[in-house]
Residue, then its C-alpha position, 0 to 999 in steps of 0.5 A: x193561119x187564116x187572119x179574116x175575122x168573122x163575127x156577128x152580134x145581136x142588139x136590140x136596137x132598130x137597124x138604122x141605131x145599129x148601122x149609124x153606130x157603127x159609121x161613129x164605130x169608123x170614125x172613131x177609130x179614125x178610119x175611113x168609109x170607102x163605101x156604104x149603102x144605108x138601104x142595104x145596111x153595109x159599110x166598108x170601112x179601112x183603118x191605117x197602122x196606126x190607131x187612136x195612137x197605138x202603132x198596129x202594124x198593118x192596115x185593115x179593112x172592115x165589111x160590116x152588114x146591119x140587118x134588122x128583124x121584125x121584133x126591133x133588134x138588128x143584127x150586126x156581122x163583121x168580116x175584117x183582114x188585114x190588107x196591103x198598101x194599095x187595098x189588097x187582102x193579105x194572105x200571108x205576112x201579116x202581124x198576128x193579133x192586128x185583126x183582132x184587136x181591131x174587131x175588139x176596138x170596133x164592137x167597143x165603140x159600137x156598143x158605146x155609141x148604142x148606148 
């Protein structure tokens, strides 16, 4: 059972819009930026067990790629799995559903600071 979560959605918001929304996304949701470069439109981001007050049970990290088209819209990919105490991706023994309802929570605050 794979638990790397792949997505990418379409705005049609400048890429810097998108790339700032997402680090709020972050932030939100009380995580951390471990690494970001504004000129690339990448983000790497980690989030504890426990979010916004809801126990998880397994900590996450988050790479997020903002890349902007010719027309104004930009588009913004994901990649997250779950990781192990010391930062290392998880293989096998994570919770199920963990991932996804972080990537759920993160497109929610995303869209809500695009707004």
């Amino acid at each position: 059972m794979p638990y790397t979560v792949k997505e990418s959605r379409t705005y049609e918001k400048p890429k810097e819009n998108c790339f700032q929304a997402a680090q709020k996304a972050i932030a939100g949701l009380e995580g951390k930026v471990l690494a970001e470069d504004a000129g690339a439109g990448t983000i790497k981001g980690q989030f504890d067990k426990t979010i916004l007050g809801k126990v998880l049970g397994d900590r996450s990290q988050i790479l997020v790629a903002v890349s902007g088209s010719d027309d104004g819209s930009s588009t913004v990919a994901i990649e997250a799995y779950p990781i192990n105490p010391v930062g290392q991706k998880l293989m096998f023994g994570a919770r199920k559903g963990v991932v996804p309802t972080v990537v759920s929570w993160f497109w929610a605050h995303l869209e809500h600071n695009l707004a």
